[in-house]
PLY file of the C-alpha trace (Angstrom):
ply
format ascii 1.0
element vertex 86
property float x
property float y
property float z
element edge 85
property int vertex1
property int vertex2
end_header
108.55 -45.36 15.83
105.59 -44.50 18.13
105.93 -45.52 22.19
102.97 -46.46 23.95
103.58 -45.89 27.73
105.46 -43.69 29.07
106.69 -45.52 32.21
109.84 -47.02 32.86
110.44 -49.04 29.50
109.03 -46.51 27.61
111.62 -43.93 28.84
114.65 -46.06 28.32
113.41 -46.84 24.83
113.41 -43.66 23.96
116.41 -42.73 25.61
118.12 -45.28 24.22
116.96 -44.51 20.61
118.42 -40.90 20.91
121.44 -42.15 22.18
122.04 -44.37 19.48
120.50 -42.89 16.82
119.40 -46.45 15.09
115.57 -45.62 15.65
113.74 -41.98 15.20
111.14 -41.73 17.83
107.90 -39.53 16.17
105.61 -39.95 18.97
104.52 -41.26 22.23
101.35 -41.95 24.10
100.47 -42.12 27.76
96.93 -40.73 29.23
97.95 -40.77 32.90
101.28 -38.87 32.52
100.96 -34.94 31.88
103.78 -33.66 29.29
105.49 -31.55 32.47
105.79 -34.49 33.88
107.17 -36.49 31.11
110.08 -34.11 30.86
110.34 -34.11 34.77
110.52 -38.04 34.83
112.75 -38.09 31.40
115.58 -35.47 32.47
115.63 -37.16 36.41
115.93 -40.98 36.01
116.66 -42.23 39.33
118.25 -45.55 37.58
119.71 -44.39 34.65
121.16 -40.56 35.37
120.00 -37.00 34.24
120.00 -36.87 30.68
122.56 -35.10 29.29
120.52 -33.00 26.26
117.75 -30.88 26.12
114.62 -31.26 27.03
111.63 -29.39 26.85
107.51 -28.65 25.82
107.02 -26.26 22.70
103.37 -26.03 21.35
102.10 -29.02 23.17
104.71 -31.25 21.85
108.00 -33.06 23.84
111.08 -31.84 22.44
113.94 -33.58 22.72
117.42 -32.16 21.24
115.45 -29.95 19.62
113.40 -32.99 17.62
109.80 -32.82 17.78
107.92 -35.76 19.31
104.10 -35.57 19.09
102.21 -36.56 22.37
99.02 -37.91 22.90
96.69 -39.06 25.83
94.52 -41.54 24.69
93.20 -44.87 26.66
92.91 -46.71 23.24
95.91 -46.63 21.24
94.25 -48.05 18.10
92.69 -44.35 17.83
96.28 -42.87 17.50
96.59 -41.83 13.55
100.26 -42.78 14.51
101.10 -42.15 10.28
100.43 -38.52 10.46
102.66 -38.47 14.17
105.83 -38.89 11.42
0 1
1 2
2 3
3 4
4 5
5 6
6 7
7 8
8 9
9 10
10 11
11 12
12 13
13 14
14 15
15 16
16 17
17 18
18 19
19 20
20 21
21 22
22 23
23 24
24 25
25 26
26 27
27 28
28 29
29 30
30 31
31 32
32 33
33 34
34 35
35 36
36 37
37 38
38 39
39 40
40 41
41 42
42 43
43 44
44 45
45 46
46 47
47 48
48 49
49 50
50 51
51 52
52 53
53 54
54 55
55 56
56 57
57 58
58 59
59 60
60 61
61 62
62 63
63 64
64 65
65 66
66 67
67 68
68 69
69 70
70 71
71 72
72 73
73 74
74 75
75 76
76 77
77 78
78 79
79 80
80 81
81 82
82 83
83 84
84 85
């Protein structure tokens, strides 16, 4: 599954996902969120509670639990090869 947005609903999605483990998240997209700043607003949620794995930026990617999650930063999602993301 690919997220576009990063915001609120896109966080909980994902979070949700890993917690689960009924979805595998490949990639997510958000131009007006930095990837520091994704793993900022992902390990803080001010609703929901730290998260309780790890979570980190290796080689320009999100890592999550030590899965890879390919980011990108573009306005127009339809430009996202979102097939080669996983």
């Amino acid at each position: 599954v690919g997220i576009n947005g990063f915001g609120r609903i896109g966080r909980i999605v994902l979070r949700n996902a890993i917690e689960h483990g009924d979805l595998e998240v490949v990639a997510v997209n958000d131009p007006f969120i930095d990837l520091d700043y994704m793993v900022y607003m992902f390990k803080y949620d001010s609703t929901h509670g730290r998260f309780k794995g790890s979570v980190e930026v290796k080689d320009g990617k999100l890592y999550i639990n030590n899965k890879a999650i390919a980011v990108f930063g573009e306005k127009d999602p339809a430009n996202i090869k979102w097939g080669e993301a996983g």
